[in-house]
ZAMARGU-4260 file (C-alpha; in steps of 0.2 Angstrom, whole numbers, plus 5000, padded with zeros to 4 digits):
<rodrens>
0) 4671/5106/5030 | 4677/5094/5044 | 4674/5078/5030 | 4684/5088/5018 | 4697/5093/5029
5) 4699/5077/5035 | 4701/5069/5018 | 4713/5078/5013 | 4724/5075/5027 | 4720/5058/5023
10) 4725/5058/5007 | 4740/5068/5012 | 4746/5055/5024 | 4742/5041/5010 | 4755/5051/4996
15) 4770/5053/5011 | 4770/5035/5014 | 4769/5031/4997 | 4783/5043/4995 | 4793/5033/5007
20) 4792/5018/5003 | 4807/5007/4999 | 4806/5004/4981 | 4815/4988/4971 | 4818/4984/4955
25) 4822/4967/4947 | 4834/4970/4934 | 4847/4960/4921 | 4859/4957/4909 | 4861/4943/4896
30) 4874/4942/4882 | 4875/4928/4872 | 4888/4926/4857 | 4899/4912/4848 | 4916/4914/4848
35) 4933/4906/4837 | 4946/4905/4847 | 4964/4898/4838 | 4981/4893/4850 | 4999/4888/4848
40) 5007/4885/4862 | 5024/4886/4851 | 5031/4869/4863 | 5035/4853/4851 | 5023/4839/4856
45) 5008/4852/4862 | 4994/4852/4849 | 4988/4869/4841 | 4967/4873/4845 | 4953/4876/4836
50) 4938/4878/4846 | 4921/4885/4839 | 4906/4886/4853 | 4893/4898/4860 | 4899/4908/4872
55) 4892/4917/4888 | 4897/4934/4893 | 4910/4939/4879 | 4906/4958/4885 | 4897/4959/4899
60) 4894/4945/4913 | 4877/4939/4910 | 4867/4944/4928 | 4850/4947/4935 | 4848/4956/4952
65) 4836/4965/4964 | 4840/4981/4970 | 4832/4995/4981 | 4831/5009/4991 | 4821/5017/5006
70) 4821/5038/5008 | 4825/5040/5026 | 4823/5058/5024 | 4836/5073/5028 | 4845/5067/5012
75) 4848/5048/5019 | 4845/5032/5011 | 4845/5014/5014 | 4848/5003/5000 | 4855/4986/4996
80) 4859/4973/4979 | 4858/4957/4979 | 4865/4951/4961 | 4868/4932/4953 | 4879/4928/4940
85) 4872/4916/4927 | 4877/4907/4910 | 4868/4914/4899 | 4870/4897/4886 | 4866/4885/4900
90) 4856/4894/4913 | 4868/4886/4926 | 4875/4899/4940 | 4891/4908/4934 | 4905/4896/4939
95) 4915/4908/4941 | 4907/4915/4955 | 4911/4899/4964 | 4891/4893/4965 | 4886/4906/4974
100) 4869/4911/4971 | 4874/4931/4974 | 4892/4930/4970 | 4893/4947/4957 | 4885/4958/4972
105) 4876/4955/4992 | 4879/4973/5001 | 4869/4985/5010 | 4873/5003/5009 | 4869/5019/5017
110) 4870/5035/5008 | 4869/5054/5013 | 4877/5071/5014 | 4891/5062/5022 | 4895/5053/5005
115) 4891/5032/5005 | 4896/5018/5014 | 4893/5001/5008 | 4893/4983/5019 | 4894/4964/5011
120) 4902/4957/4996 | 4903/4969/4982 | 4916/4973/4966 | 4933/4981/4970 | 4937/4997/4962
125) 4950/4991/4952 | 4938/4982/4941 | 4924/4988/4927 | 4910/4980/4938 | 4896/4988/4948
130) 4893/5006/4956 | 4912/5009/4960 | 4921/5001/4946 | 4933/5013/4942 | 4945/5005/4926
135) 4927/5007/4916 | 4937/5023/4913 | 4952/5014/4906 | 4944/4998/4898 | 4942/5003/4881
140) 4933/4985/4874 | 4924/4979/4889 | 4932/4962/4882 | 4928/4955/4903 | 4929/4935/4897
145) 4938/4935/4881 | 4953/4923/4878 | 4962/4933/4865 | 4958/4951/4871 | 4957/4962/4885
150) 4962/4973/4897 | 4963/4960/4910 | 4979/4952/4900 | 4990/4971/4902 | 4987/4971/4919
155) 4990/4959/4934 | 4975/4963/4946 | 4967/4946/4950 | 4952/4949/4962 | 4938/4957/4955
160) 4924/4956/4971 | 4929/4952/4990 | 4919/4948/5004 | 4914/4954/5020 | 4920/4969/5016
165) 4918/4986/5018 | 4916/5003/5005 | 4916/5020/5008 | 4915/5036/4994 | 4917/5054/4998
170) 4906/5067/4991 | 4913/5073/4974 | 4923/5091/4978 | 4927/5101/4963 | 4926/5085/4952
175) 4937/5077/4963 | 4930/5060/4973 | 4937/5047/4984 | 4936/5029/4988 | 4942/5018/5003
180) 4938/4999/5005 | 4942/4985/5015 | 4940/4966/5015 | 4941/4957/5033 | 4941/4941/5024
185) 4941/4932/5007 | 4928/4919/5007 | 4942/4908/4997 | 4954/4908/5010 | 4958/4898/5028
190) 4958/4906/5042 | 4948/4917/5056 | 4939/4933/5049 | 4950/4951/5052 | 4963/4939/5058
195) 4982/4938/5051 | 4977/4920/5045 | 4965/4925/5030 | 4969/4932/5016 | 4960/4949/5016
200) 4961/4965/5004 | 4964/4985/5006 | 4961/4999/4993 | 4961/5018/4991 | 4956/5026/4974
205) 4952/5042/4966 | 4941/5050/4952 | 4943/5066/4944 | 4930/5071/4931 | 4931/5088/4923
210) 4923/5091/4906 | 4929/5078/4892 | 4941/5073/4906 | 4940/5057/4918 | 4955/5052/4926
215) 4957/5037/4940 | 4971/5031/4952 | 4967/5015/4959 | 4981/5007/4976 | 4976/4991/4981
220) 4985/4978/4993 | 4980/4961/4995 | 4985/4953/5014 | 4990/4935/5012 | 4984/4924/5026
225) 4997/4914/5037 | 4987/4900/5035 | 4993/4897/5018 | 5007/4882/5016 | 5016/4878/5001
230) 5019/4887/4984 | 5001/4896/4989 | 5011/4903/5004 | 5019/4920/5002 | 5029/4932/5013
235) 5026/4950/5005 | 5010/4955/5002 | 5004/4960/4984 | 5000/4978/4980 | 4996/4987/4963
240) 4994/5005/4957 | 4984/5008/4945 | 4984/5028/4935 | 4974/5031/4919 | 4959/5039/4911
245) 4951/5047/4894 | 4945/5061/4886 | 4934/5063/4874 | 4933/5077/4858 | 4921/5086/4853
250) 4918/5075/4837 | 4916/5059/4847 | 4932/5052/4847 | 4939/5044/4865 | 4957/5044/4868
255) 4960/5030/4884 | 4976/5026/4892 | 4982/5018/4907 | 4998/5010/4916 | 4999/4999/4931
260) 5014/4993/4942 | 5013/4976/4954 | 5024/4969/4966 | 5022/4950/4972 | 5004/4949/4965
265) 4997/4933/4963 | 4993/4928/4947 | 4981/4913/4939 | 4986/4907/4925 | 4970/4898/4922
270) 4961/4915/4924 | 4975/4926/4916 | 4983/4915/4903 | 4971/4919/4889 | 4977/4911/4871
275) 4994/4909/4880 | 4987/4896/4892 | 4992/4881/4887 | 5009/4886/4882 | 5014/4893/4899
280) 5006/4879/4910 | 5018/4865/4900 | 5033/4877/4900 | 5033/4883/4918 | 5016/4879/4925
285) 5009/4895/4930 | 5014/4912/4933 | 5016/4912/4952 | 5018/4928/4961 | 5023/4941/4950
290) 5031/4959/4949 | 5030/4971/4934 | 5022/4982/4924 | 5008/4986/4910 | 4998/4997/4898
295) 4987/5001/4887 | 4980/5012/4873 | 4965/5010/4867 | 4952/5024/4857 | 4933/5023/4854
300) 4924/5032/4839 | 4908/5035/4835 | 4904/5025/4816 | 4887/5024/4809 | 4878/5023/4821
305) 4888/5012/4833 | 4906/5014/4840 | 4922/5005/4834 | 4937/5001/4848 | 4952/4997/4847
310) 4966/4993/4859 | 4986/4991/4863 | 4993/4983/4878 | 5007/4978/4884 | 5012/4971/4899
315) 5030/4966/4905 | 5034/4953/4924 | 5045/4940/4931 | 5039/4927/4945 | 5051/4922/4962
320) 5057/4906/4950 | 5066/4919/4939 | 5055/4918/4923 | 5050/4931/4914 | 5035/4935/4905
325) 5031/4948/4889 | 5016/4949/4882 | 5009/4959/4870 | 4991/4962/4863 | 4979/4970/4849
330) 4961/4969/4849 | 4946/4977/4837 | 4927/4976/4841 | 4909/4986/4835 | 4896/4990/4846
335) 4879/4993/4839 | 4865/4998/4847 | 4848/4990/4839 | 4837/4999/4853 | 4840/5006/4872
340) 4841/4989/4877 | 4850/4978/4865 | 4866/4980/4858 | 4875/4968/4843 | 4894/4966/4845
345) 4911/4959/4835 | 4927/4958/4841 | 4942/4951/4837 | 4960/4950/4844 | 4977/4944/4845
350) 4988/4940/4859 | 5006/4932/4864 | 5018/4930/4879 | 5035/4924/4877 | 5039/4916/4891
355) 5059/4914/4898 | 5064/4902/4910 | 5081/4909/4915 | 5087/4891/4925 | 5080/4879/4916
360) 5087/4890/4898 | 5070/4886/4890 | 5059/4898/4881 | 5043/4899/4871 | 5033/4910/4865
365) 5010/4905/4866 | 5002/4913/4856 | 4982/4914/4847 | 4968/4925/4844 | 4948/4925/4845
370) 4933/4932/4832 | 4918/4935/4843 | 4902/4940/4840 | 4884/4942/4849 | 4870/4952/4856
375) 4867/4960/4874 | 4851/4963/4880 | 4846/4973/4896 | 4830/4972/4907
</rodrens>
């Protein structure tokens, strides 16, 4: 009777541990397409494009991670990501992460009835990208690396991840959730952490889910360092607000909308300029720091098996050298699901910005679109 008992609390022992023991999981993302992509920069002497090439991450940035979590008990966890960006076509780091080897996601975080607190380098909620990406709501095409489409091209939110930085989310009242985060310090930037040197970064956000309804409102500031000197220094710092959502019918169909106004937000050209590139760099160079606005409507229905999207943006600035910048874009694409895993997608889109140099009296008007097609596969 002792052996038995004995066993038992053995066994007993053996299952809690197991129960609480920190479990990770490596996990990942590839998408790989090929991608046409056509541009007139509408300026005499500047060549028209025609560039056909394999393409990395047309949809989704190609990633693999580790993640995991550890049950403190009393409802609190410890977990923490650790995600790397890769080019899925080369297998080089994703350049774009600036050769970090965890430049999408680094955080720890710490949940429990309090709500989550996260700690490290992690998206922004203005973004479509991990746990708290909150214009997943409003993005109908997830078109994240396109040159002819996308949200990114109706809006002027530059930063999609900061460092050293800190997240927090409420627990969801009513359908209703909040989110707070701050950066002390972009890894980009001069100057000392938390200090009024480095460029850092403040937001506050809301969700609101109620049936077919999901609604978002995204404020965000970014602090520009002292340190900075130049055309890179600025006085004002940049702020956007972001309000939009969707809501599906019962049949399927998604209605999403969204609209954003932005006040001395720095804009790259080279990250923002799409199709319209070229023209804007040889007419005035880049956009600079910009104020204005943008929106979108785009809609998502369920077609033989897959789901057909489609979107119309806007977006309407000037910069301090008093040119002014309207573009407009249209965009298609097909999502079909082959297995829970792997997808097969097309998209295709158009896009110009006329651009109006008010003191030099010159104006053009860039312009192009892109046919995309590949395949995503989760593991």
């Amino acid at each position: 009777m002792k052996k038995t008992l004995l066993a038992l609390s053995v066994t007993g022992a053996l299952v809690s541990a197991a129960g609480a023991a920190p479990q990770v999981e490596v996990y990942g993302l590839l998408d790989t397409g090929v991608s046409y992509v056509h541009t007139d920069a509408d300026i005499a002497g500047v060549a028209d494009t025609d560039t056909f090439s394999m393409t990395n991450a047309q949809e989704f940035g190609s990633r693999w991670g580790l993640r995991g979590v550890e049950d403190l008990g009393n409802g609190y966890k410890v977990g923490f990501t650790l995600e790397s960006g890769i080019e899925s076509d080369t297998g080089a780091l994703d350049t774009k992460q600036g050769g970090k080897l965890f430049g999408r996601e680094a955080h720890l975080n710490i949940s429990g009835p309090f709500g989550k607190v996260w700690m490290g380098l992690m998206p922004v909620f203005g973004s479509v990208l991990g746990e708290n990406g909150l214009f997943r709501a409003i993005d109908p095409l997830f078109a994240n690396y396109t040159q002819g489409l996308g949200s990114g091209f109706a809006s002027a939110s530059m930063w999609t991840r900061v460092d050293n930085a800190f997240a927090y989310r409420t627990p969801t009242f009513g359908g209703l959730t909040g989110y707070a985060m701050y950066s002390l310090k972009m890894n980009t930037s001069a100057g000392e952490e938390g200090k009024a040197d480095a460029d850092r970064y403040a937001s506050l956000a809301a969700r609101y889910v109620n049936a077919g309804l999901e609604a978002v409102l995204v404020a965000d500031t970014t602090l520009y360092g002292n340190a900075r000197t130049g055309a890179n220094a600025h006085e004002d710092d940049g702020m956007t607000v972001t309000l939009g959502g969707n809501y599906t019918f019962d049949n399927g169909f998604k209605v999403i909308v969204f609209g954003q106004y932005f006040k001395d937000q720095e804009l790259n050209v080279y990250a923002r300029g799409g199709v319209a590139k070229s023209g804007i760099i040889n007419l005035v160079h880049g956009y600079g720091f910009v104020d204005g606005w943008g929106a979108s409507l785009g809609v998502n229905y369920p077609l033989a098996g897959g789901v057909i999207k489609g979107q119309l943006s806007y977006r309407d600035m000037d910069n301090d050298a008093d040119v002014d910048f309207t573009r407009l874009s249209v965009a298609v694409g097909y999502d079909y699901p082959v297995s829970k895993r792997t997808a097969l997608y097309v998209m295709a889109g158009y896009s110009q910005e006329k651009v109006e140099d008010n003191k030099a009296k010159t104006d053009a008007t860039p312009n192009g679109y892109e046919l995309t097609a590949g395949i995503v596969h989760r593991f």
